[in-house]
Structure formats: C-alpha cells, structure tokens
C-alpha positions in Angstrom: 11.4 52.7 -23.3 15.1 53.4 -23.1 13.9 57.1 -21.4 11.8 55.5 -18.8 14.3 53.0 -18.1 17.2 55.6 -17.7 14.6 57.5 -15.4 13.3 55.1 -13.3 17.2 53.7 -12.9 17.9 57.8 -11.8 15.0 57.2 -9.2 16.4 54.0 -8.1 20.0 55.2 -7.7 21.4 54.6 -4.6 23.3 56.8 -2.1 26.8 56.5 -2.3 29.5 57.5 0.1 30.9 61.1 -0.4 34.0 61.5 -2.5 36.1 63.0 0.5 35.8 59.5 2.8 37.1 57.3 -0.1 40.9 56.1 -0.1 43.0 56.6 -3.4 44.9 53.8 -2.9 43.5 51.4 0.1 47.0 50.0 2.1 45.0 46.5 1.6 44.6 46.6 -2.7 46.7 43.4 -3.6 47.8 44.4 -7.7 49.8 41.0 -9.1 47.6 38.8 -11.2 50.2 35.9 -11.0 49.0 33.8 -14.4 45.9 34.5 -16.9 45.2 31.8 -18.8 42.2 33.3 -20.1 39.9 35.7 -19.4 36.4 36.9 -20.3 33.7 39.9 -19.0 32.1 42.8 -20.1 34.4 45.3 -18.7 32.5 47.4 -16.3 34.7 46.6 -13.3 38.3 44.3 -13.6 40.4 42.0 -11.4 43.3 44.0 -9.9 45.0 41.2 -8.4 45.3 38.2 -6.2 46.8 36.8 -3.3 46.6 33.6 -0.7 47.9 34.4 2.6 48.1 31.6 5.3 47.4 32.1 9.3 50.2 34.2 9.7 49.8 36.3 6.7 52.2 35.5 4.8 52.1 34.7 1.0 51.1 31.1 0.9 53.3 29.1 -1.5 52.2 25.6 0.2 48.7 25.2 1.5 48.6 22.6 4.2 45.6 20.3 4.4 43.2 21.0 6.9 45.0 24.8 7.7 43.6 28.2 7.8 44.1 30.6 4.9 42.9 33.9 3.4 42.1 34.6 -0.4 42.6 38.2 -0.7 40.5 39.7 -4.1 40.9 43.3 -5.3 38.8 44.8 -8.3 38.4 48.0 -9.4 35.1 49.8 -11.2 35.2 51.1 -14.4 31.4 51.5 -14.5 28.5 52.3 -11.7 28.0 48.8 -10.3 24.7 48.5 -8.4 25.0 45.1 -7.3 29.1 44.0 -6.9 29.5 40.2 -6.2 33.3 39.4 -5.5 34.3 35.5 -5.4 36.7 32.8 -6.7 36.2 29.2 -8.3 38.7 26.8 -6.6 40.0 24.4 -9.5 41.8 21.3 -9.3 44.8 19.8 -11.7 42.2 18.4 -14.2 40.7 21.4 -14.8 37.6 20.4 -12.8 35.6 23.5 -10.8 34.9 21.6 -7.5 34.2 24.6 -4.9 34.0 28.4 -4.9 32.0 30.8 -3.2 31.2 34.9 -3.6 30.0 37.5 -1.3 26.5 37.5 -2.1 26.8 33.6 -1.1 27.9 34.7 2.0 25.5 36.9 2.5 27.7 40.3 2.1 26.0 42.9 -0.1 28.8 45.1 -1.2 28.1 48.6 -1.3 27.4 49.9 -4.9 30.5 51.1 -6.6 31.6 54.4 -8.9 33.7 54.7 -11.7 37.1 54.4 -10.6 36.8 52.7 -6.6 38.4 49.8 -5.8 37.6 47.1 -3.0 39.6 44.4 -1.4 37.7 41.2 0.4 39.7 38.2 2.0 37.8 35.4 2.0 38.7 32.8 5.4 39.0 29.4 4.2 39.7 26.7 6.6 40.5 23.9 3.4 40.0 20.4 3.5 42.5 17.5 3.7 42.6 17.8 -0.1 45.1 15.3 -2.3 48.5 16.8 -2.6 48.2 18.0 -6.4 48.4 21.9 -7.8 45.0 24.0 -7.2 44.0 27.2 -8.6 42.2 29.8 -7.6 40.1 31.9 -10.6 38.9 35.4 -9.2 35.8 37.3 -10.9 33.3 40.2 -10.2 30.1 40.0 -11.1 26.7 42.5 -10.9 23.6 41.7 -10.2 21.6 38.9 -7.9 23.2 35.1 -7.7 20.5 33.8 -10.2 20.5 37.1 -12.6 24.2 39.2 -13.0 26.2 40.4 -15.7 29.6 39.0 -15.3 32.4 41.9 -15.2 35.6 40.3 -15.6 36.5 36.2 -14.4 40.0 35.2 -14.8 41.3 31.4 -15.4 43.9 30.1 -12.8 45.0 33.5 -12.0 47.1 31.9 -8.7 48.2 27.7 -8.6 48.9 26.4 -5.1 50.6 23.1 -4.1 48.4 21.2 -1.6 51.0 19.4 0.8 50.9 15.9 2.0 48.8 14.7 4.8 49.2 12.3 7.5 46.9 9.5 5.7 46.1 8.7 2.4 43.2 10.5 0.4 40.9 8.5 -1.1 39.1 9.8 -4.2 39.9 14.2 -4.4 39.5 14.9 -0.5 38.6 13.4 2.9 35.2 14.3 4.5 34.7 15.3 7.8 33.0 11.9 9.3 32.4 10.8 13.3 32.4 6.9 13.5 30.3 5.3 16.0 30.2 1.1 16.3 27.6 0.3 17.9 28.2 -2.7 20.0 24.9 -3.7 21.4 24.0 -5.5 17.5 24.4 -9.0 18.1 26.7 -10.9 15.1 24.2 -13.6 14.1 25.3 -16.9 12.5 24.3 -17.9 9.1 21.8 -20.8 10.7 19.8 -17.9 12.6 19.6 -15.8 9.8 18.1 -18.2 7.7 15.5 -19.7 10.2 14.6 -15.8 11.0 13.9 -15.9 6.9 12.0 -18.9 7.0 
C-alpha cells in the first residue's frame, strides 16, 4: 500500500517553479520571533518570524483602535508541502482565542513549497475598537485543506501589542459596528390603551 501511495503521490506531484527564479533570501522575510511561550508541530516547515506593521509601515508598538495594520508572517519549508496554509490566532490578555484567520480562509492557495523555500504574507487588518488591554498575535503553518491539514509548526504569543484607548468606553471585549435608526412614526401609547387593546 505504502508503494502505490508513494506512486500515485509521484503522479500527483505538482509543477513547481524552476530553481533559477527563486530568491535566497526574499528583501521581505521578517526573522525575530519576539516571545515563544510554547510551541508545538510536526516540523516539516517552521515560523521564521513575526512582525505588525501599522499604515505607515512602521513596527507597531501601539495598535490604535479602529486603525489599519499589517501582520507580516515568514516560514520556511523543511519538507515538500503540497498544501501551505499561513495564518495567526489573535489572543487576548485572558488567554482567550477570539479571531484569527489563514490564507486558505481567504481564499489564497499558496503555491506548493520545496525543501528549503521560504514565503512571507502580510495579512491587512483593519481592527476593531478593541478594549485597551495587551493582545497577541500566535503565527502557524499548516498543510492540507481547512477541515483536514497536518499542522507544521504554531507558536504561542509569538508578538503582544498594547491596544490604545478609544474615544468611548468599551463595553464587554470590543464595540460592533451598529447603524441606529429611531423610527419616529411609532406612536408612545399610554398604559390605559394598551390594556383596552389587550382586552
């Protein structure tokens, strides 16, 4: 079984880019893994580093509610990866996972990667008036589909932010978008008419 299996995955393999059009080290690759409180995978491909930009591109240190930023991932290969998924958990001070998102999500399909090749995706987040408290961000790669994968390397609070104050007060962990409309054609019955319209 393991024959066919290694034969019909030959069959399958797909075409990769030739050797001479990759870049030894991509001017984009981001290498500082800031914290690792823990980290877990099978290896095949690893979590060179990460980096939060904001709308100028500089190295975010303060994310402002409601601004513009870009979570910058780079991972490297260490195996053939048929399927990559990049992505990042977004976690909060208690340790809760309360948003994330990956390529495949997105509806990128990397290209398959060698032994070796690195890659470098900067996902544009425009964040939500969030409660001013420390976030982190916890980068992985994974292979395969969104329901089936083999996860490749995930790493715990690899980069903590400080969400800044807003303008109002949050209630509960952020404020949702919401349009108010009153409409001002209901008439404001007394309590006399409601209870004869009961009757």
């Amino acid at each position: 079984m393991a024959e066919k299996d290694s034969a019909y995955l030959e069959l399958r393999r797909p075409v990769l880019p030739d050797e001479s059009s990759r870049f030894d080290v991509p001017p984009e690759v981001v290498t500082s893994i800031p914290n690792v409180d823990h980290r877990y995978g099978d290896g095949r491909a690893e979590i060179l580093g990460i980096a939060v930009y904001d709308a100028d591109g500089r190295p975010a240190h303060l994310l402002n509610p409601g601004s513009r930023v870009a979570v910058r991932i780079t991972a490297k290969a260490n195996e053939v990866l048929l399927h990559p998924n990049l992505g990042f958990m977004l976690r909060n001070h208690l340790g809760i996972d309360f948003a994330g998102t990956n390529t495949l999500r997105e509806g990128i399909e990397l290209e398959p990667m060698r032994p070796g090749e690195t890659i470098t995706v900067d996902f544009h987040l425009e964040l939500p008036l969030l409660y001013p408290a420390h976030f982190s961000f916890s980068p992985a790669i994974a292979d395969g589909t969104l329901l089936r994968y083999k996860m490749c390397d995930w790493i715990d609070n690899a980069i903590a932010i400080q969400m800044g104050h807003t303008d109002g007060p949050i209630y509960g962990y952020l404020h949702l978008p919401c349009r108010v409309s009153v409409n001002s054609r209901m008439a404001i019955r007394s309590e006399s008419e409601v209870e004869s319209s009961l009757a």
